[in-house]
N, C-alpha and C positions, 0 to 999 in steps of 0.2 A: 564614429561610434558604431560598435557592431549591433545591426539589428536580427533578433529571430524572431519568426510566427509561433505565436501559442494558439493549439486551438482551444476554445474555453467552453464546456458543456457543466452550465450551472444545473441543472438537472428540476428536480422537485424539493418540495417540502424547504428546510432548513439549505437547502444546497446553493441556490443562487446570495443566500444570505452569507454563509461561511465564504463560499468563492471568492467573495465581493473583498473581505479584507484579507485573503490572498492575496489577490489582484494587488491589490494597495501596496503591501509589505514588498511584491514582488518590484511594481515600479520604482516603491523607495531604495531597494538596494538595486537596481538597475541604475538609477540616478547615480548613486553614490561610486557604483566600481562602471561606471561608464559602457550602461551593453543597453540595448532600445529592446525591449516586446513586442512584439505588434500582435492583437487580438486578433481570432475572428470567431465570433461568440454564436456557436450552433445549438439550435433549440432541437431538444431530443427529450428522450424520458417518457415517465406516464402521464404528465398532464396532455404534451402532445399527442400521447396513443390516444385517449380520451377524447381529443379535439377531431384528428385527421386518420386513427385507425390504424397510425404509421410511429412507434417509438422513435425511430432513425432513417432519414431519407438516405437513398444511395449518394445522392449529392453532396450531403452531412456525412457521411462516409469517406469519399472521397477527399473532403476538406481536411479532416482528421489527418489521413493517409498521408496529406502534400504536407503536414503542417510540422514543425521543426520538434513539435511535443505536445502533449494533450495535456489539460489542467481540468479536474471532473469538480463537481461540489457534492452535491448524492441525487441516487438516481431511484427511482419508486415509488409509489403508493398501495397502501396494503389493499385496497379495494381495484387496483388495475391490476389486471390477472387476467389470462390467456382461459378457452371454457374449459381448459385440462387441469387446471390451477396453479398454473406456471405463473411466475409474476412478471410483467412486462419488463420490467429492469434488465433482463439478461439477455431481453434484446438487444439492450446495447453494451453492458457492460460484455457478454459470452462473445456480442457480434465483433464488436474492437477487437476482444483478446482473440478469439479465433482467428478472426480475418486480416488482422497485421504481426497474427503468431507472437502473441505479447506472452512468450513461455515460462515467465518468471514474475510470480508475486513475490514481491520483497516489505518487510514489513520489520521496520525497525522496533526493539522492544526497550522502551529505557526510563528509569526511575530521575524525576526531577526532582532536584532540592523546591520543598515549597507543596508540592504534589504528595499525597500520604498513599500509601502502598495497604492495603488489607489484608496484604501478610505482616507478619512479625517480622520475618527477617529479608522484607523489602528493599533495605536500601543494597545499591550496588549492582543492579540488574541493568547488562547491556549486552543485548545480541539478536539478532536477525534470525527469523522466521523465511525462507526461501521457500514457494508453494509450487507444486510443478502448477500453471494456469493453464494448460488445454487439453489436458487426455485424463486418463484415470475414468472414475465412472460421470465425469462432467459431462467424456465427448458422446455420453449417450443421450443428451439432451435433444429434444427433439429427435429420435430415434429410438426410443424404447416398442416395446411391443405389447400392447393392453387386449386382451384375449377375452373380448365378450364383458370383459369390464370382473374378470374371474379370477383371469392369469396376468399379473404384468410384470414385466421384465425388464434389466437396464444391464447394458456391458460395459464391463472395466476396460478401459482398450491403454496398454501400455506400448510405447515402442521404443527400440533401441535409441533413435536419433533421438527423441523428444527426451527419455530419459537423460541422454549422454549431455544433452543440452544442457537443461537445471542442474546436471550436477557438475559441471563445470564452471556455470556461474555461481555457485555455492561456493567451488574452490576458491574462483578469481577474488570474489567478497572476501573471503575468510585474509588471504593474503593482501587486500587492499587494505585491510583495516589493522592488520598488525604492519605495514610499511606507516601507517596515519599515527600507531601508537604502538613503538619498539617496547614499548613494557607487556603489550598483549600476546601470548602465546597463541598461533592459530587451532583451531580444531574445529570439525567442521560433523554434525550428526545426522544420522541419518534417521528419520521415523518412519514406521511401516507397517506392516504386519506380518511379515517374511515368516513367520512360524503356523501361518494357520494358508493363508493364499498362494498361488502360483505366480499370479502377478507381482504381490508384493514380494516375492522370494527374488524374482526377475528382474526389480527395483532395486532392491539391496544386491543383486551380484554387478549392477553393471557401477553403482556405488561402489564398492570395492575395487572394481576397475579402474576407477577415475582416480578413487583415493592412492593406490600404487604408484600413479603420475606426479602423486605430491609427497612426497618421505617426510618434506621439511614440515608438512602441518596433519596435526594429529588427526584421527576419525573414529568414529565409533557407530554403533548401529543401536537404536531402541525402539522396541515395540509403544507403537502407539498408546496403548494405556495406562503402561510405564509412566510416557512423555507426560502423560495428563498428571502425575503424582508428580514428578519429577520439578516441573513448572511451577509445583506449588512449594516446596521440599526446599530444592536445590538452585533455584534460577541461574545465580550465579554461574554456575557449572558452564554454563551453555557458550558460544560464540556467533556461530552459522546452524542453524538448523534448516538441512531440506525434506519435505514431505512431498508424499505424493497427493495430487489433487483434493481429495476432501478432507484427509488427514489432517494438510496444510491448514485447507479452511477453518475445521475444528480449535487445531493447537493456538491458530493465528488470535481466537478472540480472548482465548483463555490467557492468550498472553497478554494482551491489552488490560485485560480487570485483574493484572498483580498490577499493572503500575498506574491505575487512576483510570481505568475506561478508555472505551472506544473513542471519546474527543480528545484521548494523547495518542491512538494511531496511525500516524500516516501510512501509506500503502503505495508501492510504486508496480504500475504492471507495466514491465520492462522484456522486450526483445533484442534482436541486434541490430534493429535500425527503427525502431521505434520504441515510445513509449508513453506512457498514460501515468499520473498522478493523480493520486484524491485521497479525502478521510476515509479512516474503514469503517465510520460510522453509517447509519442509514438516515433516513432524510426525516423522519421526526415530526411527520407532520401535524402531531400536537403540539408543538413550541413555535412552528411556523409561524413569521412575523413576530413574535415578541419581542425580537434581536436578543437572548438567552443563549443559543448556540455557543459554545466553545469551538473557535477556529484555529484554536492550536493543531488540530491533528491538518486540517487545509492547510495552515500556514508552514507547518513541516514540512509537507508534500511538496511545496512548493522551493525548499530548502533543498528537496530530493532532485526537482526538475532541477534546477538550476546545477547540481551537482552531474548530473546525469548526462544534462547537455553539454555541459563543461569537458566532462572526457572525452563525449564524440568528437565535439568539434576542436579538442585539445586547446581548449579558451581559457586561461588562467583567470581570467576577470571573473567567468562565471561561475568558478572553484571560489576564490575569495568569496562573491558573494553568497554562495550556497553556505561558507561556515560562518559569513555573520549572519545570515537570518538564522540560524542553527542558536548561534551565541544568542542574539536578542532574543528569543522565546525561554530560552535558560532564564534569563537575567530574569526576564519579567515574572514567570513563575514563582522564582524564587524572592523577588518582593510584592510577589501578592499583583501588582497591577496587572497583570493578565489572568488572573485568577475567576474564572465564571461562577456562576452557580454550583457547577456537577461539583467541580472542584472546593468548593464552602468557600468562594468568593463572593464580591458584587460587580463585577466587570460585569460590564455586557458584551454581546459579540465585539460591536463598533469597539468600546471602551480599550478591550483585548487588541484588535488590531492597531489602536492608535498607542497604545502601548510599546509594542514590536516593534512601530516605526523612529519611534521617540526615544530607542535604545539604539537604532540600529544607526539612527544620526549622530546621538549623540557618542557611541564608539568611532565616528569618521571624523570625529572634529580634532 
């Protein structure tokens, strides 16, 4: 049996709660297509900044670093904050994605049978949101310039490699997913602001360059507050979309509440030799301990690591099991038994996860 290390950072609030039946779902299809997990569970976040001063030790760094993939649950508290008003969370979420160059947020956007969309013409919505995750006006984080508390300032910092990067994995996606479904025509979009910025102009020409590499799959370019109309309009339209850093961030939540909320988004922050998985929810900690949580968007994330690992290490078993947890979250959805609260269910977290697994066996037998 093949084993890999996960590192597992349950975080705050609702986050060690959702993680938990990850975790679960992840060993049940482990069991099933025959691959072993081995945890090793690092305390980070703001309850620890709060304890020791320290959101993430370099040692917990380190662990992350050696570990075959990182599994997150959420990370935050709205009252842990930096004296600038920074919120402690991005100590480790900015610290990971900088420090193991996790240059690609990927964020699947997709309409469940069972799940009600608050658009009218919701059903049908399937395609990926790609966020450049380290440069743009992020990498001024901790670097801006506060002048007397009068003048403050923050740089956009764009570069060739970092750009050529995201939009190559933009490419690679768009053509992964029409080789998964020969009915899908690829195209891949660009959001930006190329009509008003230097940087965003600079974004979209080296897009253009990358898209010249691909003929077989379409491309196009739209201004960011197009994209915001367009998401609401058109969803369908869309396949790959890459944005630049906060762009991304924006478009990424808007796309989450066409199809049921932030607890149907999973989120993969993905490099080329690492990567990190979690919900793109926050940690909620007014629902903490109820078991309320919706761990669909964990238990997806989790569908993604296993998908993710599967390419690197070319492991057919962990492709299998990455499309039946994919499948068992479908199924359950669509009968209601994972269905939580957000969603107008009564599942509770637990309920949800025993759900997931109760499908995922029963598809093995």
């Amino acid at each position: 049996m093949t084993r890999y290390n996960v590192a597992l950072l349950p975080g705050d609030g609702v986050g060690p709660e959702v993680l938990d039946q990850g975790i679960r779902v992840l060993d049940a299809a482990g069991e099933i297509f025959g691959v072993e997990l081995e945890y090793e569970r690092l305390e980070s976040g703001a309850t620890r900044w709060q304890r020791t001063g320290t959101a993430i030790s370099d040692g917990e760094f380190e662990l992350a670093r050696a570990s075959d993939a990182m599994y997150m649950g959420a990370i935050g508290l709205p009252e842990a904050r930096h004296p600038d008003g920074r919120e402690v969370s991005g100590d480790v979420m900015f610290g990971l994605r900088f420090g193991l160059d996790l240059y690609a947020g990927v964020r699947p956007v997709r309409t469940y049978a069972g799940v009600s969309s608050p658009l009218v013409n919701g059903a049908g919505i399937d395609y990926l949101v790609v966020r450049e995750n380290i440069e743009g006006i992020f990498a001024s984080r901790n670097a801006g310039t506060n002048v007397r508390d009068e003048v403050v300032t923050d740089t956009i910092v764009t570069t060739r490699t970092g750009t050529e990067k995201v939009m190559r994995k933009a490419f690679e996606l768009a053509a992964t997913r029409s080789r998964v479904d020969p009915t899908r025509h690829p195209k891949v979009t660009c959001v930006d602001k190329s009509n008003v910025l230097a940087t965003y102009a600079f974004f979209r020409k080296i897009f253009g360059e990358i898209a010249a590499e691909h003929p077989d799959i379409d491309s196009e370019g739209v201004y960011v507050d197009a994209m915001t109309l367009y998401q609401v309009q058109r969803p369908q339209s869309f396949d790959v979309v890459v944005a630049e850093n906060l762009a991304g961030d924006i478009i990424s939540d808007l796309s989450s509440a066409t199809v049921g909320g932030l607890g149907m988004a999973p989120t993969g922050d993905i490099g080329d030799d690492h990567a990190m998985f979690q919900p793109a929810h926050g940690t909620a900690p007014d629902i903490a301990g109820q078991g309320i949580a919706n761990p669909a968007a964990t238990i997806l994330s989790g569908g993604m690591l296993l998908h993710w690992l599967g390419q690197q290490r070319s492991d057919d078993a962990l492709l299998r099991a990455g499309d039946a947890v994919d499948a068992a979250v479908a199924e359950t959805l669509a009968n209601g038994s994972a269905a939580t609260r957000d969603l107008g269910g009564t599942a509770t977290t637990e309920t949800a996860g025993q759900a997931v697994i109760a499908a995922l066996r029963a598809a093995a037998e």
